[in-house]
Steps between C-alpha positions, in 0.01 A plus 500: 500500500673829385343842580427761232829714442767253671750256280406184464793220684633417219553795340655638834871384420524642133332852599806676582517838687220659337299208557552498851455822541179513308407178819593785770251743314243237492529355867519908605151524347355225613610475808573837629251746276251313478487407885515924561816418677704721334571768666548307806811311348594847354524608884637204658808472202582878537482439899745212473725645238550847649540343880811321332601778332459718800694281713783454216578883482467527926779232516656639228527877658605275870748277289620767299471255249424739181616877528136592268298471839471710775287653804250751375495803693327836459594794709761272738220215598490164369209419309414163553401292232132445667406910431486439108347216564201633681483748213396224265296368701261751595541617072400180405226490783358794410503483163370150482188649711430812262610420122141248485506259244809608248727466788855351420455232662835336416689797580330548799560157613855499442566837717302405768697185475827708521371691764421201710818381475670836566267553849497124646872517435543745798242363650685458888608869423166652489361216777759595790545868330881421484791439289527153549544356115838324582426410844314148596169703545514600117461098448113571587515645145536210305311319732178778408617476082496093557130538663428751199649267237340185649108667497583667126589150399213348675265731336614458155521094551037574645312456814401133354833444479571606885229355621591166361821559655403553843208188448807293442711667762198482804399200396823343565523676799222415639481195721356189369207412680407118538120414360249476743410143548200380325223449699261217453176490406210441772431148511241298702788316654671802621131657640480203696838435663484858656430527888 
């Protein structure tokens, strides 16, 4: 059984780059358009991506591994990387709430997806309202991008798909209860034996 669009098996291995591409295209329609999950993987990809990147360039500027990166200041104070961040955020926000219907949506998706990344990134800094990015409290940022990452991905993958998950999950879990014993049916013998 193929579906419409796709390449059939065995055509797969003579299809070349173009060919496989053209299999991307198809499985992007049909299983991320046409599901409306679009712009939800659009968010979730630029949120992984840029948290990478984000923490590439910060250990880069620590490291001094590349001389093209550097604190941003204005006026003598640091500007951490979380104040853009909020920026998109609150653009894409708002504009996702007053452009109506011919919204970007992909665009939209993608910077609040950057700006996601950008804010849970400090997110210890702006929880204990200190610089604390390199210290062991700064590890409560990845922990809030893994929580983040882990509830984008299990909202792209559906709620069936969770709630399968956690039937399998409880239901292993839960203890196994013995059957109740079966009782037997009233008989005249068992009327008559009784005191």
């Amino acid at each position: 059984m193929s579906t419409p669009g796709l390449i059939p098996p065995e055509e797969r291995t003579r299809v070349g780059w173009a060919g496989r591409w053209a299999l991307v295209r198809a499985f992007w329609q049909t299983d991320i358009v046409a599901r409306g999950k679009e712009p939800e993987l659009l968010v979730t990809v630029a949120f992984l991506l840029s948290f990478g990147a984000v923490r590439f360039v910060t250990h880069s500027i620590r490291n001094d591994w590349l001389p093209i990166f550097g604190n941003v200041t204005a006026a003598g104070i640091h500007v951490h990387h979380m104040v853009p961040g909020m920026l998109l955020v609150l653009v894409a926000g708002y504009f996702g709430l007053v452009m109506g219907e011919n919204r970007p949506v992909r665009l939209l998706s993608v910077l609040f997806g950057v700006g996601a990344a950008l804010v849970l990134d400090e997110f210890a800094l702006w929880l204990r309202l200190a610089d604390v990015y390199w210290s062991p409290e700064g590890r409560q940022s990845i922990e809030a991008v893994i929580v983040a990452s882990a509830l984008g991905i299990v909202y792209l993958a559906g709620l069936d798909f969770l709630r399968h998950v956690t039937w399998l999950l409880v239901g292993r879990i839960r203890p196994h209860r013995p059957a109740a014993p079966a009782r037997e049916p009233d008989s005249p013998r068992s009327r008559s034996s009784s005191p």
